[in-house]
Backbone as ProteinMPNN parsed JSONL, in Angstrom:
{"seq_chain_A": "XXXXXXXXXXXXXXXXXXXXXXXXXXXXXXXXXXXXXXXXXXXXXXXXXXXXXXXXXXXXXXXXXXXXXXXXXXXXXXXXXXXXXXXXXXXXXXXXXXXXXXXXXXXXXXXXXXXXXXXXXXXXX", "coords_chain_A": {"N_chain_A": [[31.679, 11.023, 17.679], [27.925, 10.47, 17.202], [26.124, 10.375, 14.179], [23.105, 10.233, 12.889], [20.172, 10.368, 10.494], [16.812, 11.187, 10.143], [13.845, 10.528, 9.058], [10.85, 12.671, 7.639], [7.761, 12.008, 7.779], [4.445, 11.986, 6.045], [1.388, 13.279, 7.763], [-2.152, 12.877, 7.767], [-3.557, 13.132, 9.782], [-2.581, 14.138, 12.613], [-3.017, 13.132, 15.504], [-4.326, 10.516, 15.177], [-2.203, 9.548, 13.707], [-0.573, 9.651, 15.812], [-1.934, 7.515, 17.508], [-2.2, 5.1, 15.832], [0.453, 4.619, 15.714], [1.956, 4.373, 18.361], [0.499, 1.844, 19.164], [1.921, 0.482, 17.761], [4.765, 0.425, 19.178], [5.752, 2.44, 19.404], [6.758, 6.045, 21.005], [5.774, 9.062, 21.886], [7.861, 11.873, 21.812], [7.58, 14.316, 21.253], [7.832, 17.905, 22.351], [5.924, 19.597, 22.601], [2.252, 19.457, 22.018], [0.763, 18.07, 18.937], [-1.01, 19.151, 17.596], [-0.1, 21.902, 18.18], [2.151, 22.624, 16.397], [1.759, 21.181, 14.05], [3.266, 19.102, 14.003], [4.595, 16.078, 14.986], [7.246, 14.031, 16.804], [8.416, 11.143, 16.578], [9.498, 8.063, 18.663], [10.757, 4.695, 19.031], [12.98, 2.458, 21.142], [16.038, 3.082, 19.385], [15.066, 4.406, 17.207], [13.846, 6.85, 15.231], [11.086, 8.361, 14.031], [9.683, 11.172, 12.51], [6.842, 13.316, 12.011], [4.861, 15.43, 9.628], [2.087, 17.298, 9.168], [-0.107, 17.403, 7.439], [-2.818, 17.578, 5.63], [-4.587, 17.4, 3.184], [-3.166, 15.452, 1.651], [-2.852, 12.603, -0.121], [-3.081, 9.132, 0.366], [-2.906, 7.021, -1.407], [-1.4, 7.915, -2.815], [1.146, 9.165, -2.457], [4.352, 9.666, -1.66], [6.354, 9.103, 0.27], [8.585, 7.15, 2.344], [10.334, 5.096, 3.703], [13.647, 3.338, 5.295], [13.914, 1.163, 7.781], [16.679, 0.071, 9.839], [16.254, -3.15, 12.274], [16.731, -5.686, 14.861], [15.916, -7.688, 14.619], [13.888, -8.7, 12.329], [11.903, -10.132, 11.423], [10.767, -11.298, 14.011], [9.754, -8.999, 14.948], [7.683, -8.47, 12.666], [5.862, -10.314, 13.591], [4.777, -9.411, 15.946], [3.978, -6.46, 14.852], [2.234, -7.339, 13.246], [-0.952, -8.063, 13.59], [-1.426, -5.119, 14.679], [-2.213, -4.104, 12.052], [-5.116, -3.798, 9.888], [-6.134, -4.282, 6.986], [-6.528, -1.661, 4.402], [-7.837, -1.061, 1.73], [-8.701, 1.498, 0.704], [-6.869, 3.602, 1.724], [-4.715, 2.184, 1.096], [-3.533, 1.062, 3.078], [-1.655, -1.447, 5.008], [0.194, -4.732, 5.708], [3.277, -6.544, 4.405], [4.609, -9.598, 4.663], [7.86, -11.101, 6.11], [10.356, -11.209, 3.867], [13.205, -13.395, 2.701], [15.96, -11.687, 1.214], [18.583, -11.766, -1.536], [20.585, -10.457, -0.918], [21.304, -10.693, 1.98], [19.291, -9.944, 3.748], [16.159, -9.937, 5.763], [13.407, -8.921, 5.064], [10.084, -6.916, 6.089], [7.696, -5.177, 5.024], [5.352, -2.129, 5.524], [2.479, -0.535, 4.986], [1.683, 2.695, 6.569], [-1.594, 4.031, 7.486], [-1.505, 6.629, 6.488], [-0.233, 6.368, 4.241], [2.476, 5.721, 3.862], [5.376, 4.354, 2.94], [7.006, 1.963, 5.013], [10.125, 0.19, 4.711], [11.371, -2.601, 6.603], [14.449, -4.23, 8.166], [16.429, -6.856, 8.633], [19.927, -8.53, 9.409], [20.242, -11.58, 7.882], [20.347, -14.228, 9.535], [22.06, -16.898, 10.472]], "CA_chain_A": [[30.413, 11.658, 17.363], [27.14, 10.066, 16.431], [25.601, 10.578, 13.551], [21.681, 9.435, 12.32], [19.172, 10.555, 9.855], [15.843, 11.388, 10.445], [12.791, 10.767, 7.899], [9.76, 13.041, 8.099], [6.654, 11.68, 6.701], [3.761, 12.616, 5.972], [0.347, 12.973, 8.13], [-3.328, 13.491, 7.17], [-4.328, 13.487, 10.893], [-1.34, 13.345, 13.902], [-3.766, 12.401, 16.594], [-4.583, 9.118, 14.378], [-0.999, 8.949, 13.916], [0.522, 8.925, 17.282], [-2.355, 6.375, 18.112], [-1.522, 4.03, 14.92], [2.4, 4.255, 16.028], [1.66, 4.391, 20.321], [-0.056, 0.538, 19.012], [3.797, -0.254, 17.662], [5.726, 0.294, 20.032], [6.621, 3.949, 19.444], [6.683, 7.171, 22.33], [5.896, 10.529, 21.644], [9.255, 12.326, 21.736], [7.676, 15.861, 21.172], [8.017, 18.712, 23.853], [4.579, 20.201, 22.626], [1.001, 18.47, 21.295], [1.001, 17.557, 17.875], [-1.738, 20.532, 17.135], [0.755, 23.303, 18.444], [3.051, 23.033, 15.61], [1.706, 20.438, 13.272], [4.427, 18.371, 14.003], [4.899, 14.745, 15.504], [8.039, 13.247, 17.024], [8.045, 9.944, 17.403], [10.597, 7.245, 18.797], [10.857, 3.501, 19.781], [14.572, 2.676, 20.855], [16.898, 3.961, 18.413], [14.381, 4.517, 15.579], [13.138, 7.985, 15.127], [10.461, 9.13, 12.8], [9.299, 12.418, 12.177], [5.619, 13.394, 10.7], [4.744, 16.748, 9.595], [0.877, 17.102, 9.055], [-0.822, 17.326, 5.412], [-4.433, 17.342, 5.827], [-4.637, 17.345, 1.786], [-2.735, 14.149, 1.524], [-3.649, 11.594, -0.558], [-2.285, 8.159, 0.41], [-2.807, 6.508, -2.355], [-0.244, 8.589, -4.126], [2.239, 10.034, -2.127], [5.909, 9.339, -2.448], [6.718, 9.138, 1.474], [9.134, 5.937, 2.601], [11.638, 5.103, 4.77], [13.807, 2.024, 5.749], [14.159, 0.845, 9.169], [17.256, -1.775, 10.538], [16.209, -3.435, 12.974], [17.615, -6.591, 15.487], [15.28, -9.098, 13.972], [12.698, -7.92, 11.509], [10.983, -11.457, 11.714], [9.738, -10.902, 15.524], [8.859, -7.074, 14.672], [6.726, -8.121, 11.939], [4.382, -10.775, 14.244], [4.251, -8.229, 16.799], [3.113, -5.68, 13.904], [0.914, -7.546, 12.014], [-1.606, -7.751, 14.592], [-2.14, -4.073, 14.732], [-2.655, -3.542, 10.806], [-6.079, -3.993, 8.933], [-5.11, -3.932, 5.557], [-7.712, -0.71, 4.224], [-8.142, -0.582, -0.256], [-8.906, 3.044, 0.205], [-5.568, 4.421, 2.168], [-3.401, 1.604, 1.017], [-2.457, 0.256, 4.395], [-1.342, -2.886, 4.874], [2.09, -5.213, 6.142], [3.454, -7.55, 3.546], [5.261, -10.784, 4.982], [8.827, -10.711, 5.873], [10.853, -12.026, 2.712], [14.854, -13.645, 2.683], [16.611, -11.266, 0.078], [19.666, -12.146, -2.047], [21.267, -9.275, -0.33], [21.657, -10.634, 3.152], [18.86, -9.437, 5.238], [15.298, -10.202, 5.905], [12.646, -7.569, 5.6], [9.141, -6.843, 5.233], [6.828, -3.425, 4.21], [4.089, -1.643, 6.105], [2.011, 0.837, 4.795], [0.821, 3.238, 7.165], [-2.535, 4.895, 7.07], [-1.58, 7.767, 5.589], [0.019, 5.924, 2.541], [4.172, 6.047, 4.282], [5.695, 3.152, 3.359], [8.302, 1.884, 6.08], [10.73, -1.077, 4.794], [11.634, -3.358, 7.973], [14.998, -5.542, 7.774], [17.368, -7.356, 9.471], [20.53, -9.178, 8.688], [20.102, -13.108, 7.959], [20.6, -15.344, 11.04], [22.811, -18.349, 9.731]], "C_chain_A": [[29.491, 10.638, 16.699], [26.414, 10.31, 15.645], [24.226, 9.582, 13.269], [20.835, 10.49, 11.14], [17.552, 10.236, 10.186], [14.389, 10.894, 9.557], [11.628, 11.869, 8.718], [8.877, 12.634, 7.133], [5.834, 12.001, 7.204], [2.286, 12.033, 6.819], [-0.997, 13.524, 8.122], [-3.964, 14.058, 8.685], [-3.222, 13.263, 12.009], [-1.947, 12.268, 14.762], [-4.036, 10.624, 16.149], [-3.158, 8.517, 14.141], [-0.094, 8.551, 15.139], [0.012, 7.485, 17.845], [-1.879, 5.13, 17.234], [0.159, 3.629, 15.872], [2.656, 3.869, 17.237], [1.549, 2.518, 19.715], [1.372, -0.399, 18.551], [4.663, -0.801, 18.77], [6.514, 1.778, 20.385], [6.025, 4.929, 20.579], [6.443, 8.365, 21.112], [6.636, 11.609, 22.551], [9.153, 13.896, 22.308], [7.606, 16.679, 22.615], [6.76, 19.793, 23.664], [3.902, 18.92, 21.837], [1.359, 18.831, 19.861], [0.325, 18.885, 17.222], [-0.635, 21.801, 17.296], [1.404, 23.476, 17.384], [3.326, 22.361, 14.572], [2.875, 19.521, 12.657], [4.386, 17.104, 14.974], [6.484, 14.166, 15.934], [8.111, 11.854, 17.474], [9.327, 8.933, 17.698], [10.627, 5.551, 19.308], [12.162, 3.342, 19.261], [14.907, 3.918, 20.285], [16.44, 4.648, 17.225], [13.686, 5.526, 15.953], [12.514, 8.199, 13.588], [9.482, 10.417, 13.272], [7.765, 12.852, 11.213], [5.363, 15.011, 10.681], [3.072, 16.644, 8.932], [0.398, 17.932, 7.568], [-2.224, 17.014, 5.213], [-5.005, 17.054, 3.833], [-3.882, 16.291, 1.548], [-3.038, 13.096, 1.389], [-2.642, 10.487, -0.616], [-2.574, 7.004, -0.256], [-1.467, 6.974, -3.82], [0.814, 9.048, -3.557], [3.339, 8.799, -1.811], [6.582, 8.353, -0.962], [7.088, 7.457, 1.623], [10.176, 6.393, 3.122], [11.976, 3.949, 5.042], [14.3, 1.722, 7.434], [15.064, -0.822, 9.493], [16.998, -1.949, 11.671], [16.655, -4.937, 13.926], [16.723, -7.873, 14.576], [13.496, -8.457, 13.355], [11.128, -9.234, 11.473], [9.844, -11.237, 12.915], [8.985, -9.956, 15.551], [7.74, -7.607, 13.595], [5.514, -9.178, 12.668], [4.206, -9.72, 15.362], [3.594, -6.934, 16.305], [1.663, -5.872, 13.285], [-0.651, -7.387, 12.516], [-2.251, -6.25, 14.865], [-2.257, -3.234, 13.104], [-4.201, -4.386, 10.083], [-6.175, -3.689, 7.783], [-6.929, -2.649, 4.928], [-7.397, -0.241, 2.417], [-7.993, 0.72, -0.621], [-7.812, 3.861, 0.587], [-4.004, 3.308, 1.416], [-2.595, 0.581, 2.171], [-2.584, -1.125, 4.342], [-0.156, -3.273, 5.25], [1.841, -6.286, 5.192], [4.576, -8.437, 4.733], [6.553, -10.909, 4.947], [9.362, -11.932, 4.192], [12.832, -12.361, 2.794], [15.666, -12.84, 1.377], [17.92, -11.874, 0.134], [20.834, -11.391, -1.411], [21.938, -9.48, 1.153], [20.669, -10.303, 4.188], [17.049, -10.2, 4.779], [14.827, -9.008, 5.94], [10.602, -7.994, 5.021], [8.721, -5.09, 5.482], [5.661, -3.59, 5.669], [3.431, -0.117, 5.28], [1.163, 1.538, 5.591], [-0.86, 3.716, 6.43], [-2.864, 6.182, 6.226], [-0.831, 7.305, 4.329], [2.169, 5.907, 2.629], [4.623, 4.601, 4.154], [6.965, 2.517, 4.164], [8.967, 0.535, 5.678], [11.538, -1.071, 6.15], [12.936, -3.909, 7.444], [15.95, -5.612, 8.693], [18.361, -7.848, 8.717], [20.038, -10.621, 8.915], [20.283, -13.663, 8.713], [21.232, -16.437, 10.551], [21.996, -19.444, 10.883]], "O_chain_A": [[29.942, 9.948, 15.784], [25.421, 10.69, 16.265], [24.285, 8.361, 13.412], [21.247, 11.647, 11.222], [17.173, 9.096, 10.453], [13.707, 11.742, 10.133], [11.489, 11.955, 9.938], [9.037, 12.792, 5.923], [5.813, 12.335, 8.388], [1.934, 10.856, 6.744], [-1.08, 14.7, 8.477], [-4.645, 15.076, 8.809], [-2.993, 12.085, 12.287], [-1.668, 11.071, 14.84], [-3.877, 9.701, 16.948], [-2.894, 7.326, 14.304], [0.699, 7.639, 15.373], [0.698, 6.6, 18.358], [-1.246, 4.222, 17.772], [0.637, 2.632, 16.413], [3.546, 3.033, 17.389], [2.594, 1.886, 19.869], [1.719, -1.532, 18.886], [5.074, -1.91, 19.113], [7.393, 2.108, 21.181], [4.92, 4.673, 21.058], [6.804, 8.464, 19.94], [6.246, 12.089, 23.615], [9.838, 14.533, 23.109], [7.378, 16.176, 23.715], [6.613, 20.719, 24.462], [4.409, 17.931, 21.308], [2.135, 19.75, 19.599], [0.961, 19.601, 16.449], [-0.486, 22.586, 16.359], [1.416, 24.674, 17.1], [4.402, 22.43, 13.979], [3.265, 19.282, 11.514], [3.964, 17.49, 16.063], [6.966, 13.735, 14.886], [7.882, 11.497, 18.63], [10.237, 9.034, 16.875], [10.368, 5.569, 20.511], [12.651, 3.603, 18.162], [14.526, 5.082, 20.408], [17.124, 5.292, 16.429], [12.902, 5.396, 16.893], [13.057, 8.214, 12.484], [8.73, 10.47, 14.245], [7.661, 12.713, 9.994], [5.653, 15.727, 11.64], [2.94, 15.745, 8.102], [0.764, 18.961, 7.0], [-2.57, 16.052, 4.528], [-5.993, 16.349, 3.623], [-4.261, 16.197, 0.381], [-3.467, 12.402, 2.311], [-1.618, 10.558, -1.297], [-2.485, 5.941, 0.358], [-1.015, 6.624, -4.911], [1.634, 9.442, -4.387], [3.233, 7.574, -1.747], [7.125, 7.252, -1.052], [6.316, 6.582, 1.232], [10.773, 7.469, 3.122], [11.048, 3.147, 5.145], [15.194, 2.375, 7.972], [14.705, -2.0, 9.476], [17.374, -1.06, 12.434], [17.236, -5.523, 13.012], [17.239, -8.834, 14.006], [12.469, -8.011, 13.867], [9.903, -9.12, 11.495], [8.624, -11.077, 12.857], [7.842, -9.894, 16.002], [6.687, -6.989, 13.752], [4.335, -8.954, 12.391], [3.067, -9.257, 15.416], [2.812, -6.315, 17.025], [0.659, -5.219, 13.0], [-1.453, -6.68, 11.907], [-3.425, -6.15, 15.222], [-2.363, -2.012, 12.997], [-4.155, -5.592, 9.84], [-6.347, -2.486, 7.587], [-8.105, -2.959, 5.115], [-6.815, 0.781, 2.055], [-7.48, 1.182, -1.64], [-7.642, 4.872, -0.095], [-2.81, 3.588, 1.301], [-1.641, -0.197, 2.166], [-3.431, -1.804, 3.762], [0.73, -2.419, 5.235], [0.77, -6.871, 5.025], [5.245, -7.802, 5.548], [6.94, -10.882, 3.779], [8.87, -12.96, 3.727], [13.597, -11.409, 2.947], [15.985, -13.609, 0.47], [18.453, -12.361, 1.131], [21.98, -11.838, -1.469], [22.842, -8.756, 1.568], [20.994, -10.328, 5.375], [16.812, -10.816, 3.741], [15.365, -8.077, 6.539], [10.078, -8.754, 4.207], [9.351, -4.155, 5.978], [5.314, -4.509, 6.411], [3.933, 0.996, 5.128], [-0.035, 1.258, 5.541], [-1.174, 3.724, 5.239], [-3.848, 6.605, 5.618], [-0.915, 8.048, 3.351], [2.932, 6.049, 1.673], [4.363, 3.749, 5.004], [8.045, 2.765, 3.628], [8.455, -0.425, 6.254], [12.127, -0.136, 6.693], [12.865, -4.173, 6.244], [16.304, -4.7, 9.44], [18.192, -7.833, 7.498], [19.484, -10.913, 9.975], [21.414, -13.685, 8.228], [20.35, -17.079, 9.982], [22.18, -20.659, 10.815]]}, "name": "protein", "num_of_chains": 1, "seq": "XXXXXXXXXXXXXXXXXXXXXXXXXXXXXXXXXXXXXXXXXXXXXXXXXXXXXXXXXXXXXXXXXXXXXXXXXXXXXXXXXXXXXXXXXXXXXXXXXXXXXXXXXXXXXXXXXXXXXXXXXXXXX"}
């Protein structure tokens, strides 16, 4: 049996979100529009995230994060960076991957709505 975990985070607008995430690399999963049931599925590969819509959601403050392993967090983040404009007033932005003491490589993104997603990989000898 396989087991995974899901995150759902949070979205001020879906439509803005599927397009932000579509610009990733991610599909939309769901088996209705995002309006029908103020819900989002989204997937690239193996990596599923989940948004549930919050029109009152202030992303400057909210809590919402999630970590993502991925095969090489290095490559994912020049293929990312490219579609973020870092914005003062939501927070968004990608920070630069970094070598932790820990073994892996990672870096941050903060979506638009204020979700922050840690990236990482293991180290490459």
């Amino acid at each position: 049996m396989r087991e995974s975990a899901v995150p759902i985070l949070l979205s001020r607008d879906l439509r803005q979100t599927l397009r932000f995430y579509e610009a990733l690399g991610f599909q939309d999963r769901g088996s209705r529009p995002p309006e029908e049931w103020h819900y989002l599925i989204l997937a690239r590969g193996d990596i599923a995230l989940h948004f549930s819509e919050d029109a009152e959601l202030d992303p400057l403050t909210t809590a919402s994060m999630c970590y993502l392993y991925v095969d090489d967090a290095e490559a994912l983040y020049e293929q990312w960076r490219a579609h973020v404009v870092p914005d003062p007033t939501t927070g968004h932005r990608i920070m630069p991957p970094a070598r932790t003491d820990y073994g892996l490589v990672e870096f941050a993104l903060v979506d638009p709505d204020g979700n922050l997603l840690r990236v990482g990989s293991a180290l490459r000898s």
